[in-house]
C-alpha positions as CSV (number, residue, x, y, z in Angstrom):
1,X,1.4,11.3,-19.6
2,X,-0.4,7.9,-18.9
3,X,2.1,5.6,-16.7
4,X,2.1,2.2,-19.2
5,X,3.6,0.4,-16.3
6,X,0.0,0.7,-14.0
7,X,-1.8,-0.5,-17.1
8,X,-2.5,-4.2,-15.9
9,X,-3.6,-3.1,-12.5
10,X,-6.5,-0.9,-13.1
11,X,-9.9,-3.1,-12.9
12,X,-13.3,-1.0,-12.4
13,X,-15.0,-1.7,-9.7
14,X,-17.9,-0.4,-11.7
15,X,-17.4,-3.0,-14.8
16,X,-14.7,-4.5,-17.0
17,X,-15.1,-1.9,-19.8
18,X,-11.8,-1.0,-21.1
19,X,-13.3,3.1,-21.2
20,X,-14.6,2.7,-17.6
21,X,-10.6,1.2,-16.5
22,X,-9.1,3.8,-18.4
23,X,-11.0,6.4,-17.1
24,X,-10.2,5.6,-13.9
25,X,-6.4,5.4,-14.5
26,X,-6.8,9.0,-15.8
27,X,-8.7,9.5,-12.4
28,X,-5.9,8.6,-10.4
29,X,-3.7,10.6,-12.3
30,X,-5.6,13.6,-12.5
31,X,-7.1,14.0,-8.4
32,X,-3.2,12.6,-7.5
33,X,-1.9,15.8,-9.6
34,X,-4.5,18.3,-9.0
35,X,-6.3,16.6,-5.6
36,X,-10.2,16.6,-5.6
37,X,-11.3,20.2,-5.8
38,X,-8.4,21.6,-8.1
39,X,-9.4,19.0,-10.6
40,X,-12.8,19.6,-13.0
41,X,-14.5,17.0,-15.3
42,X,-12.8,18.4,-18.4
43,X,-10.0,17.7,-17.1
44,X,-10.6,14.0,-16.1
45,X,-12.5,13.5,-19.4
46,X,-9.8,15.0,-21.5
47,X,-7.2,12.7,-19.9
48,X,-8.8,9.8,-19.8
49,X,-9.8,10.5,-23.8
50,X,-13.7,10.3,-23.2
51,X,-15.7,13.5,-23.4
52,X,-17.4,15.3,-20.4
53,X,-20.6,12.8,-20.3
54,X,-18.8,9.3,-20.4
55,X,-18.6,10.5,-16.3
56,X,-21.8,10.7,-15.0
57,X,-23.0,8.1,-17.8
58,X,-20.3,5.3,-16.2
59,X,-19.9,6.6,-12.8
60,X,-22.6,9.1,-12.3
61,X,-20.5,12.5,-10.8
62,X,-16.9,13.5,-10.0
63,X,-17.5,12.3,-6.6
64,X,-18.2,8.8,-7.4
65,X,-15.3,8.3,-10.1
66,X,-13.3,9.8,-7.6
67,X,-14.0,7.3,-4.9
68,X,-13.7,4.0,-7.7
69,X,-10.4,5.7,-8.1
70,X,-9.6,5.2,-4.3
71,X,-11.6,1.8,-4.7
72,X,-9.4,0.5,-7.7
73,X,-6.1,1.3,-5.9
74,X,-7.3,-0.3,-2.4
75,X,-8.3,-3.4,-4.0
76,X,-5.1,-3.7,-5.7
77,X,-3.1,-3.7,-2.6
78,X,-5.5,-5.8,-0.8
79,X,-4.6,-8.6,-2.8
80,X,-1.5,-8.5,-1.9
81,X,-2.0,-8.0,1.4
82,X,-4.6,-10.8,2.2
83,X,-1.6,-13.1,1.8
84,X,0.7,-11.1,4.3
85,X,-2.2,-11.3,6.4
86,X,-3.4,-15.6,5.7
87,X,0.2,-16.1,6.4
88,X,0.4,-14.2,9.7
89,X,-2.9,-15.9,11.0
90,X,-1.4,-19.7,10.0
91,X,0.3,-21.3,13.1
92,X,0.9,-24.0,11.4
93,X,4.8,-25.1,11.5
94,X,6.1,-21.7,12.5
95,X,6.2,-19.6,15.7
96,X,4.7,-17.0,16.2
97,X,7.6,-14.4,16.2
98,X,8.8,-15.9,12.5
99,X,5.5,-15.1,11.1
100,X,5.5,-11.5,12.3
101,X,9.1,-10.8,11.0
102,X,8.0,-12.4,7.9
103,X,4.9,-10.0,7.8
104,X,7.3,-6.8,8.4
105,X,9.8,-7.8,6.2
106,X,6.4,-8.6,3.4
107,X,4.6,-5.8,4.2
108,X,8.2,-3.3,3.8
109,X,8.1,-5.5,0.3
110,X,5.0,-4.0,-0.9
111,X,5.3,-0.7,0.1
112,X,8.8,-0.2,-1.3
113,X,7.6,-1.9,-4.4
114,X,7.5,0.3,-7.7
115,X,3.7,1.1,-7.9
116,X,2.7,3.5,-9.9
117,X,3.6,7.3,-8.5
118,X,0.4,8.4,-9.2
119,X,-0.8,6.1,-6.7
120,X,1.0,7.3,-3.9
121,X,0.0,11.4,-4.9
122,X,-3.3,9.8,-5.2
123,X,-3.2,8.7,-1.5
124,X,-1.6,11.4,0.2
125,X,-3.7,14.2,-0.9
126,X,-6.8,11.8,0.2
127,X,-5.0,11.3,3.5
128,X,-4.4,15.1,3.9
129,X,-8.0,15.8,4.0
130,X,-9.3,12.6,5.9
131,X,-11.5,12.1,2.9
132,X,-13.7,8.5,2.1
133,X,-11.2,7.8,-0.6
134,X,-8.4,8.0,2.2
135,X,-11.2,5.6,4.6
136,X,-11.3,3.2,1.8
137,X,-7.7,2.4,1.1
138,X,-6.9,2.7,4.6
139,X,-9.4,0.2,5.7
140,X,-9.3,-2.0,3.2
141,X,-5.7,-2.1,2.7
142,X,-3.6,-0.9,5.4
143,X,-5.8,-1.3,8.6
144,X,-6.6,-4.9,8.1
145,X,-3.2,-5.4,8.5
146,X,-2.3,-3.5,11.0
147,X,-5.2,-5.0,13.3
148,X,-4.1,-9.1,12.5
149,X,-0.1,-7.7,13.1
150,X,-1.1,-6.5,16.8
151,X,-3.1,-9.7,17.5
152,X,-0.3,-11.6,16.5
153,X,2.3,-9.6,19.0
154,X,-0.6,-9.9,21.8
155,X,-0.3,-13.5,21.2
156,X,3.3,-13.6,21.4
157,X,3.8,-11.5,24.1
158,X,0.5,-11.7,26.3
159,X,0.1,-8.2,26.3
160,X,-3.7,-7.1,25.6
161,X,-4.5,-6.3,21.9
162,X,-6.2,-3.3,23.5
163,X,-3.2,-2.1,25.3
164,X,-2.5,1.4,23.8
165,X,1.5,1.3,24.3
166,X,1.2,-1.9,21.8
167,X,-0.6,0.2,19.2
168,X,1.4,3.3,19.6
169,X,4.4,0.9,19.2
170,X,2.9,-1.0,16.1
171,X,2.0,2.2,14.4
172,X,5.2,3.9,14.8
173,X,7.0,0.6,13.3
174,X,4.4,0.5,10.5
175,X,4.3,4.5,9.6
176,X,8.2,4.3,9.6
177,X,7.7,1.7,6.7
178,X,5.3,3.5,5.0
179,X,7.5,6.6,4.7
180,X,9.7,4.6,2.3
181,X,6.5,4.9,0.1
182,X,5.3,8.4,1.1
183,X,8.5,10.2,1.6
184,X,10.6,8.3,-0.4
185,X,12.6,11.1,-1.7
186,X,12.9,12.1,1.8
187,X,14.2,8.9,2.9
188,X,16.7,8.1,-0.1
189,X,18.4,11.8,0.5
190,X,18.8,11.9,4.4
191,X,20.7,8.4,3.5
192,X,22.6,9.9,0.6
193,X,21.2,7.3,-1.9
194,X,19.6,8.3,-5.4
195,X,17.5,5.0,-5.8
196,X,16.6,1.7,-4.2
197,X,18.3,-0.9,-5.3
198,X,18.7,-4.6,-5.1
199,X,21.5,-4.3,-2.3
200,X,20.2,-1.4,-0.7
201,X,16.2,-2.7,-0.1
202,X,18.1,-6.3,1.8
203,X,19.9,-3.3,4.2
204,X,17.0,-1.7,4.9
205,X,15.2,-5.0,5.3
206,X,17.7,-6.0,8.2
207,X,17.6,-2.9,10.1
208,X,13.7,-3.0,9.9
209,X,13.5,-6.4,11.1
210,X,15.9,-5.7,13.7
211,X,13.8,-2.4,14.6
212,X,10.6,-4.0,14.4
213,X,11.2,-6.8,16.2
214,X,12.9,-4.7,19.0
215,X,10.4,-2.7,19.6
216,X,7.4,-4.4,19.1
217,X,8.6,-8.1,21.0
218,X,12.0,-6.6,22.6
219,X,13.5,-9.5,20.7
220,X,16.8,-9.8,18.7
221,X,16.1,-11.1,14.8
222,X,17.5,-14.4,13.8
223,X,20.2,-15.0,11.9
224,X,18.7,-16.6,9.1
225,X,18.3,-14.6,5.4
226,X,14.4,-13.8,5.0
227,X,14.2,-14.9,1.0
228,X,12.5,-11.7,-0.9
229,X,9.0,-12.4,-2.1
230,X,8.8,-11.5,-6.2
231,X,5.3,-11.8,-5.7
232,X,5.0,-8.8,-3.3
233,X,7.3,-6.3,-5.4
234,X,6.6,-5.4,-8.5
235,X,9.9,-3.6,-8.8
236,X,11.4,-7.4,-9.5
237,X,9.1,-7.8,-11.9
238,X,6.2,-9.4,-9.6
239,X,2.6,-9.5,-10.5
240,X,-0.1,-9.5,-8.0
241,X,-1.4,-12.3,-6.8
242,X,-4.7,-13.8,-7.0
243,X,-6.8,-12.8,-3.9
């Protein structure tokens, strides 16, 4: 079944087209369920309620509705990252170590947000086989990131952008937030929880900002409540924003 909730956040990167969008919701769906081999164009067609030659008519193969699939959900998360990202790069008013706290708490935002599951099925099977759909979202929405949040600490700290202890340190931080997305399930049980709530996301935000902050600066968090950004969860009812 079609998740309603994803509707709004599908545009083609191919057109506008109401079939083309849908057909790449059912995409997403489909290679997240079945991954890129297991799934056939009947399949996808049948789904997505188009027969067999709407694909290579809008999108010209498998291949290439498979990689607007991973194009559709990386521009979605990039607009809600180039904020995270604007905001980390503005030294204007804040030091520096506020503005990568607020990133980390931001980025743990979006990640626990409710996006579509699909999404995340879509992206881990792409990640499993190194494929160009895992280059694109990767690139476009997670490594941007991840490059402006270790200039930042190099700024703070002094220490080389290149030094590899810094990136070991700023991937193991950011891959430890991306399991709430990813391994989810995984997460809520070894905690004993059976969702993420409200109360339980400003928990986990502390101890990430307080783990983060440790390891990547050796600093101590302030005091001072971090206010949650609507904008960057959908699970409070947020929309993205504009790029």
């Amino acid at each position: 079944m079609r998740d309603e909730q994803a509707d709004y956040l599908f545009v083609s990167p191919v057109s506008g087209s109401d079939t083309q969008s849908r057909m790449i919701q059912a995409a997403i769906e489909v290679f997240g369920s079945l991954g890129y081999a297991g799934a056939s164009t009947r399949q996808l067609a049948k789904h997505a309620g188009v027969n067999q030659a709407a694909i290579p008519y809008h999108f010209g193969g498998k291949r290439e509705l498979y990689l607007a699939a991973a194009s559709a959900i990386a521009d979605n998360i990039q607009t809600r990252v180039d904020p995270i990202i604007a905001a980390l790069r503005d030294d204007r008013g804040t030091d520096p170590v506020s503005r990568i706290e607020r990133s980390i708490i931001d980025f743990f935002q979006l990640l626990a947000g409710d996006d579509p599951e699909a999404w995340t099925e879509f992206f881990v099977r792409s990640e499993r086989d190194a494929d160009d759909a895992f280059e694109i979202i990767y690139h476009q929405a997670v490594a941007r990131f991840q490059a402006q949040l270790i200039e930042a600490i190099a700024q703070a700290t002094g220490v080389p952008p290149t030094d590899e202890d810094l990136n070991i340190r700023v991937v193991i931080v950011l891959g430890s937030i991306a399991n709430f997305r990813t391994l989810r399930n995984v997460m809520l049980s070894s905690l004993g929880w059976d969702k993420l709530d409200v109360e339980r996301r400003t928990r986990l935000e502390t101890a990430i900002r307080q783990f983060a902050l440790a390891h990547l600066l050796g600093n101590r968090p302030t005091d001072r409540a971090i206010p949650r950004h609507a904008s960057h969860s959908l699970a409070d009812g947020g929309h993205p924003p504009s790029a």
